[in-house]
KOLMAR-254369 format. One record per residue (C-alpha): x, y, z. Coordinates in Angstrom, 2 decimals. Example, Ala and Ser with C-alpha at 12.3 -4.5 7.8 and 13.67 -1.06 7.14 Angstrom:
<node xx="12.30" yy="-4.50" zz="7.80"/>
<node xx="13.67" yy="-1.06" zz="7.14"/>
***
This chain:
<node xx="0.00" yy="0.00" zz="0.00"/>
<node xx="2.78" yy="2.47" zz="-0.66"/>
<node xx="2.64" yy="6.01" zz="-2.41"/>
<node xx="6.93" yy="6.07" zz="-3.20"/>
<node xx="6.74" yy="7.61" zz="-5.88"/>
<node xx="3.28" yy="7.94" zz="-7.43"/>
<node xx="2.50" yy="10.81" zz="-8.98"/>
<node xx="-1.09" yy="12.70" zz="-7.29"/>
<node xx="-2.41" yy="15.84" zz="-8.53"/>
<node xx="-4.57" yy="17.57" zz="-5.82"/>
<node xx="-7.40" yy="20.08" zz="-6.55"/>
<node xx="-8.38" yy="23.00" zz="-4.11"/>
<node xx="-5.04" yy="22.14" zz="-2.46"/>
<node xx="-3.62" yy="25.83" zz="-1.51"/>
<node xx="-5.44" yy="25.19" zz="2.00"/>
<node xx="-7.60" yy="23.08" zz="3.97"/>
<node xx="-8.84" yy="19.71" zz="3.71"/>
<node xx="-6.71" yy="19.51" zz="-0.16"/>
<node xx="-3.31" yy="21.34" zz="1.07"/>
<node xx="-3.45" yy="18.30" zz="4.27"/>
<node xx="-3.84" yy="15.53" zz="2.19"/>
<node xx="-0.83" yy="17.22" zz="-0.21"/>
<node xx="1.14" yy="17.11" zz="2.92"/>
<node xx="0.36" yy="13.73" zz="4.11"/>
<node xx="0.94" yy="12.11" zz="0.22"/>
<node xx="4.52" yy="13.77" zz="0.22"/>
<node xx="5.28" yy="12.00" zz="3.80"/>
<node xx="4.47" yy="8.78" zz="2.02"/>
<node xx="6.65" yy="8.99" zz="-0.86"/>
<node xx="5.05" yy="10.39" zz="-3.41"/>
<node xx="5.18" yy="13.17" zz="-5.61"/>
<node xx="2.38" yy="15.89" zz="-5.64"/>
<node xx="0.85" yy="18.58" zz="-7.74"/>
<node xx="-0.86" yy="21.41" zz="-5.64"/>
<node xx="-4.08" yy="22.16" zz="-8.07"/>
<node xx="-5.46" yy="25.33" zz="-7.50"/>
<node xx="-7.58" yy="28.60" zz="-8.64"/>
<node xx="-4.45" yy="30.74" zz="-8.36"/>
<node xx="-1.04" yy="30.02" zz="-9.03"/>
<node xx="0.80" yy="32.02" zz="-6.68"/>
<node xx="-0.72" yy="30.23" zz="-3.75"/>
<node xx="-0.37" yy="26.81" zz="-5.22"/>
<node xx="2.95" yy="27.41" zz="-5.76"/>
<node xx="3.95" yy="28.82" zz="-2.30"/>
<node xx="2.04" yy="26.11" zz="-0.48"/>
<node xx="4.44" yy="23.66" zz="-2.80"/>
<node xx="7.24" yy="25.27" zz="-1.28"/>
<node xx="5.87" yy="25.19" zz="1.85"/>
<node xx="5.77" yy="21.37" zz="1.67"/>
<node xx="8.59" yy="20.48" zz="-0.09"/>
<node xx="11.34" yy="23.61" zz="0.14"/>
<node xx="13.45" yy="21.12" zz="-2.40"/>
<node xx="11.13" yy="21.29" zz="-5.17"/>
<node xx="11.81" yy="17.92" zz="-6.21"/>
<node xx="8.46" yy="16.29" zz="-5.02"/>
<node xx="5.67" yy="18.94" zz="-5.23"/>
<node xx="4.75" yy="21.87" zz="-7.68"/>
<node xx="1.72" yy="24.19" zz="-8.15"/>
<node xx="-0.35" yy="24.28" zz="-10.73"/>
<node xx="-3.53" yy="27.03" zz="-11.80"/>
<node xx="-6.62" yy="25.15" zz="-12.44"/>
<node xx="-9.93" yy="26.47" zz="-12.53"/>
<node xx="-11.76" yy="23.20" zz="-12.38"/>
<node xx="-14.67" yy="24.44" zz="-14.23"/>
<node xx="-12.57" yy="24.87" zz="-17.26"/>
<node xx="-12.08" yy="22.37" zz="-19.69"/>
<node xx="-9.39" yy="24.21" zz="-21.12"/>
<node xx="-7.17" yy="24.91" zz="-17.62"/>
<node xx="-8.02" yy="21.28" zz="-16.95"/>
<node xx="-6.58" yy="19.84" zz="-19.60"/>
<node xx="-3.43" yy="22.21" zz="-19.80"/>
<node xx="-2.92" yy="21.31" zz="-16.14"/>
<node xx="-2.67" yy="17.83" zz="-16.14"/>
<node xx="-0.52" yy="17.82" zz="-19.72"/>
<node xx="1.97" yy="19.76" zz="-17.66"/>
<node xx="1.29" yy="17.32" zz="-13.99"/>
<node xx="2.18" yy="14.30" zz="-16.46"/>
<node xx="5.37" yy="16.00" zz="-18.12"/>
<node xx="7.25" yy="17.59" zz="-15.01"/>
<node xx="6.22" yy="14.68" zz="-12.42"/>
<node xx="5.99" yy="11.45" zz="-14.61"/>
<node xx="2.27" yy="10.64" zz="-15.10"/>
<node xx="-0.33" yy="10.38" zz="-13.21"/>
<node xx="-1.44" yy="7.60" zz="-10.18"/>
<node xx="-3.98" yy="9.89" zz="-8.12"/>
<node xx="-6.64" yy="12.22" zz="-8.52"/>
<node xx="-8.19" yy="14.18" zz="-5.57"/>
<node xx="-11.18" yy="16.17" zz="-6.90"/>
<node xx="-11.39" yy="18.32" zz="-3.88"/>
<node xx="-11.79" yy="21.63" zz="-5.23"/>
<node xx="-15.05" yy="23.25" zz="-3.80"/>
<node xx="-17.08" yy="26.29" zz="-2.72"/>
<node xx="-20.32" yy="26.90" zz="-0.19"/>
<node xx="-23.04" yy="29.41" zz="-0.84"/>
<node xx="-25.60" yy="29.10" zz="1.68"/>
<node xx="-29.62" yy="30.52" zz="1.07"/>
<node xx="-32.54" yy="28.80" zz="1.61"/>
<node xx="-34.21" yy="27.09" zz="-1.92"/>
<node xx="-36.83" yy="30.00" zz="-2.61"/>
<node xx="-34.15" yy="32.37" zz="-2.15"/>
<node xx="-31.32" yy="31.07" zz="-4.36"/>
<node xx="-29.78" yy="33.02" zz="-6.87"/>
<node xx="-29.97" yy="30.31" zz="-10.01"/>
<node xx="-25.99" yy="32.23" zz="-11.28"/>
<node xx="-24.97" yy="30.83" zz="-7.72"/>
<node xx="-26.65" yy="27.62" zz="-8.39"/>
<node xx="-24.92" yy="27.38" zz="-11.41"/>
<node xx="-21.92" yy="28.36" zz="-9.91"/>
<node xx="-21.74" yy="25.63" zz="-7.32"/>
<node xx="-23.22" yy="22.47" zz="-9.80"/>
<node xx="-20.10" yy="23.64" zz="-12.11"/>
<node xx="-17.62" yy="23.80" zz="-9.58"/>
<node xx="-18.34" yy="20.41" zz="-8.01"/>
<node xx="-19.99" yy="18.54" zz="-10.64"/>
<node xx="-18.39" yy="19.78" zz="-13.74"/>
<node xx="-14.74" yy="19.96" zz="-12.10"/>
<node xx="-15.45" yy="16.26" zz="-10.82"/>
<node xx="-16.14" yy="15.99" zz="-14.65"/>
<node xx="-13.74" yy="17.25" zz="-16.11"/>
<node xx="-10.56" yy="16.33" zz="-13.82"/>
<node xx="-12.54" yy="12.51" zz="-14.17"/>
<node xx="-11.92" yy="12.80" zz="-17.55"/>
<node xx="-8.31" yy="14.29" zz="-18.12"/>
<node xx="-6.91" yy="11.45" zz="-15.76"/>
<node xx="-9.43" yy="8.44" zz="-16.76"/>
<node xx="-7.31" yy="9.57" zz="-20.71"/>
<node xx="-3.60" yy="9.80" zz="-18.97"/>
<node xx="-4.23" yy="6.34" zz="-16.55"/>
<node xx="-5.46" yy="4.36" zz="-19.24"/>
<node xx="-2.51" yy="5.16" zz="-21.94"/>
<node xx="0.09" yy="4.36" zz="-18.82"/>
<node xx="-1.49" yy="1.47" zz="-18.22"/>
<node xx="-0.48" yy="1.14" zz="-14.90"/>
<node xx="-3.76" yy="1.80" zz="-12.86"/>
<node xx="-4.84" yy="4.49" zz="-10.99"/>
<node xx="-6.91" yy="5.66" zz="-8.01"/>
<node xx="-9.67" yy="8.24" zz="-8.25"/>
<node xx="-10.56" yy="9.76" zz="-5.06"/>
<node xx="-13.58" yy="12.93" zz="-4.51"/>
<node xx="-14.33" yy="14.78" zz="-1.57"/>
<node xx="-17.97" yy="13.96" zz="-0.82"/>
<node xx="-19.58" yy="15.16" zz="2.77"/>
<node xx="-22.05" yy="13.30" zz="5.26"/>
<node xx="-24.07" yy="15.96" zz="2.71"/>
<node xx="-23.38" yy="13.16" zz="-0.01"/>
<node xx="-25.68" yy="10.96" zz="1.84"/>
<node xx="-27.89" yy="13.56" zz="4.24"/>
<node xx="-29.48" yy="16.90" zz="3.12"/>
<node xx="-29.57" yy="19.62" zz="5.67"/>
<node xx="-31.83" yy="23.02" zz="5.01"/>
<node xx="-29.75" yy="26.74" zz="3.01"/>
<node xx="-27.38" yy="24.28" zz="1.45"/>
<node xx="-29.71" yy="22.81" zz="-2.06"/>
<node xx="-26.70" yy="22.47" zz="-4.35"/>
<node xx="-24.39" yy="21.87" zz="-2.66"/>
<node xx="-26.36" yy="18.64" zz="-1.54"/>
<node xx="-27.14" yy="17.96" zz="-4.85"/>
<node xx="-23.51" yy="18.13" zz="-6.00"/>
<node xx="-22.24" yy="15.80" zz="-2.77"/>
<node xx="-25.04" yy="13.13" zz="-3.72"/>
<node xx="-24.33" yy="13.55" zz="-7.40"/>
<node xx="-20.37" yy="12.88" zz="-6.58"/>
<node xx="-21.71" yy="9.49" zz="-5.47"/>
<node xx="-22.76" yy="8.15" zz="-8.21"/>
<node xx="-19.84" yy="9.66" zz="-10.63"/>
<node xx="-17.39" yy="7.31" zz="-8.16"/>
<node xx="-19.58" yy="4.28" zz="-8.96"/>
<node xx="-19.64" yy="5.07" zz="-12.73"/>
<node xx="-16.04" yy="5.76" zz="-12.78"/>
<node xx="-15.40" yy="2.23" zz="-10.33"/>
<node xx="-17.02" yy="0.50" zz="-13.42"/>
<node xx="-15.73" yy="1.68" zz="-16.42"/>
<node xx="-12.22" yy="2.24" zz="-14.39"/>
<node xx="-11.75" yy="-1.86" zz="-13.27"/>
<node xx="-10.45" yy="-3.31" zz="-16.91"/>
<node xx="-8.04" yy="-0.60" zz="-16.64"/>
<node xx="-6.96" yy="-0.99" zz="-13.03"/>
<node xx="-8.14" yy="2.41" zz="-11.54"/>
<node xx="-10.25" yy="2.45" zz="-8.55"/>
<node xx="-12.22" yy="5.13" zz="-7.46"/>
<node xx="-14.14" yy="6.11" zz="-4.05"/>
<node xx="-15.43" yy="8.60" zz="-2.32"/>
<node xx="-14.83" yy="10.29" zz="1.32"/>
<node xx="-17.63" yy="11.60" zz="3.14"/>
<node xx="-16.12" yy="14.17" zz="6.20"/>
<node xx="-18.64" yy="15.61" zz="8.75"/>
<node xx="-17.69" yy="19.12" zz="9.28"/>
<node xx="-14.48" yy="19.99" zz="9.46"/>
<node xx="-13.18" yy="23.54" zz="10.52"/>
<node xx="-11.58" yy="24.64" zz="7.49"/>
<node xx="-12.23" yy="28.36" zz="6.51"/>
<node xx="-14.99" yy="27.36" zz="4.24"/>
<node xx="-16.86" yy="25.96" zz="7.47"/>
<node xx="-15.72" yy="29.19" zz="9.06"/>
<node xx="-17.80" yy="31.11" zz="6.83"/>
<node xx="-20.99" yy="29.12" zz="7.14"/>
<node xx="-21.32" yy="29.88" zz="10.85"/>
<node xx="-22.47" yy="33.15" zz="10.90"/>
<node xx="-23.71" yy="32.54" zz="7.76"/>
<node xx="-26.00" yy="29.87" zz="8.92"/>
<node xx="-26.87" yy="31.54" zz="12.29"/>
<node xx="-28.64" yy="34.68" zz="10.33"/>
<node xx="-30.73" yy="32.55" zz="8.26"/>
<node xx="-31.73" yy="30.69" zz="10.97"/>
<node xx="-32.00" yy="33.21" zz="13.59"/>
<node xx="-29.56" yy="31.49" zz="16.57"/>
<node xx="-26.64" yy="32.37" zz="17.87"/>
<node xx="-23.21" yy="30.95" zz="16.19"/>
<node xx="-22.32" yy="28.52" zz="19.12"/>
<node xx="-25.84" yy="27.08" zz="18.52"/>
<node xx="-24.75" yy="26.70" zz="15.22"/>
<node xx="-22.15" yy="25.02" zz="15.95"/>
<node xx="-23.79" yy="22.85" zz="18.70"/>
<node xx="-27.15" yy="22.30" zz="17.34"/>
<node xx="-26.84" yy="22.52" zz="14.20"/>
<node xx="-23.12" yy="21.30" zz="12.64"/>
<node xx="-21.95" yy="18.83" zz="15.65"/>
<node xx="-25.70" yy="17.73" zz="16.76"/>
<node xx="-25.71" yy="14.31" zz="15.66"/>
<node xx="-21.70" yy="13.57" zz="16.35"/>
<node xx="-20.95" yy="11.15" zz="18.81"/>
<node xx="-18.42" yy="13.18" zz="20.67"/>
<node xx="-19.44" yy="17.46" zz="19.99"/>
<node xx="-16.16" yy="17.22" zz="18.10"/>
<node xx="-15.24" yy="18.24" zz="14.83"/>
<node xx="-13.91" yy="15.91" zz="11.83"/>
<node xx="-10.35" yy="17.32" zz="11.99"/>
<node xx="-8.22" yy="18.06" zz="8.62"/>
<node xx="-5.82" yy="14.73" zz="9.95"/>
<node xx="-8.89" yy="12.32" zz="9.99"/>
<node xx="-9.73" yy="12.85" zz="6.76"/>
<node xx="-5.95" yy="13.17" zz="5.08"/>
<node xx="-5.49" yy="9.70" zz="6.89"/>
<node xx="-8.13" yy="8.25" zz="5.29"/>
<node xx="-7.63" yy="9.80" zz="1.25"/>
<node xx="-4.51" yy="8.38" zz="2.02"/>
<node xx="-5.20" yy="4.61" zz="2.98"/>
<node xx="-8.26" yy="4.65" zz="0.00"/>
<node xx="-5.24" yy="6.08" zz="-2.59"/>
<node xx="-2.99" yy="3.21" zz="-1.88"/>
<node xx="-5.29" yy="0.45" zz="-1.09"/>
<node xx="-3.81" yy="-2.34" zz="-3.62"/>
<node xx="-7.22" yy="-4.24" zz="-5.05"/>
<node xx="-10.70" yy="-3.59" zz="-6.30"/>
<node xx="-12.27" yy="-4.79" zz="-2.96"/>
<node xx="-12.23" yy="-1.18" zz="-2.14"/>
<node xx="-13.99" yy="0.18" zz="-5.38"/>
<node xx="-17.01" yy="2.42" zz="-5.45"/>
<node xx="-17.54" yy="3.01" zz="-2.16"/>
<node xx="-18.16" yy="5.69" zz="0.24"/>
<node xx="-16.12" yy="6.34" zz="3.12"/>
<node xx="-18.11" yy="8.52" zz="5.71"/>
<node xx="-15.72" yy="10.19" zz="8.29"/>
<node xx="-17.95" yy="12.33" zz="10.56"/>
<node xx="-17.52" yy="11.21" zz="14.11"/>
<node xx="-20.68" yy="9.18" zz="13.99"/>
<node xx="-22.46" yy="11.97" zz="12.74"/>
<node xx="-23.96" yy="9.72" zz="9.75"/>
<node xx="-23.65" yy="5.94" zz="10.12"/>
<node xx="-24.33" yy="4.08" zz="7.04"/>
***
């Protein structure tokens, strides 16, 4: 189940949940490509993780492009040696309640999370299959993947819709030896999570430590948060897991938030 040397490409990596699991791949072995909206952040978080620059570079990708995408991974094959591992992590959270939704911001969020999954799916799916050496396709899903929870319409629909790309991708993937699964964190505190707080407790009309107690950590086990390390730990095990046992499946990490 080793990484030495694989080659992962890592999108919305300049921070949170992506820039952990970046961190964690390099202190397995492998070599990692720090995807991400702007350059100059995906770059310095590179050097932040590997001050060589032998192991890790940054890349601009706006997922949503099928131009950026492409370019990106053409230049993720040529400086690092192919491709073993895609993270589609790359995301965004606009939170209004259904009646209230702008449809640009719908629009927005579907292409973000559903046409990035897309379109990164696609770029490696190409590049894996003409190595022939396999692969491992991982997205960030959320307990939101398998629950819905009121203000938060697509980006529900883009969690649940993540589930069945992973399937799809598990099936057509297996004759070519690339697996593909999906983790499901409860919240985690990243800055995105940060920003639906208050966010959350005007629409709702509570304070922002009921948020945080009723509302995000409610149903946990423990009243703790998914930290950035538990769900790192397990992108990594899923990325090197060595057989199709582990294929099309979703991997909820929440705390015992959602138990399926």
């Amino acid at each position: 189940m080793t990484l030495e040397n694989k080659t992962a490409l890592v999108t919305g990596a300049a921070s949170g949940i992506g820039k952990e699991v970046a961190r964690q791949f390099l202190a397995e072995g492998a070599k990692v490509a720090i995807a991400d909206l702007r350059l100059d952040a995906a770059s310095c978080v590179a050097r932040e993780l590997d001050p060589s620059g032998a192991r890790a570079i940054g890349v601009a990708m706006d997922v949503a492009d099928e131009g950026q995408v492409e370019a990106g991974f053409d230049e993720v094959a040529d400086r690092l040696d192919g491709l073993d591992i895609l993270v589609s992590n790359a995301g965004v959270q606009i939170v209004a309640p259904l009646d209230a939704f702008d449809f640009g911001d719908w629009k927005r969020m579907l292409a973000i999370h559903l046409d990035g999954a897309f379109l990164t799916t696609r770029a490696a799916l190409r590049r894996m299959y003409a190595q022939g050496r396999g692969g491992s396709i991982l997205y960030m899903g959320s307990v939101h993947s398998k629950e819905a929870s009121r203000l938060k319409g697509p980006y529900v629909t883009a969690k649940h819709g993540l589930e069945g790309l992973a399937k799809v991708v598990a099936k057509e993937g297996a004759p070519h030896g690339v697996r593909s699964n999906l983790v499901c964190p409860g919240f985690v505190r990243t800055p995105l999570v940060e920003r639906q707080i208050p966010e959350q407790a005007r629409e709702l009309g509570i304070t922002e430590e009921e948020v945080v107690r009723t509302v995000m950590l409610k149903e946990t086990v423990d009243g703790e948060f998914t930290s950035l390390d538990d769900v790192a730990r397990t992108v990594v095990f899923l990325a090197g897991f060595p057989t199709n046992a582990l294929t099309g499946q979703s991997i909820v990490v929440s705390h015992g938030w959602c138990m399926q």
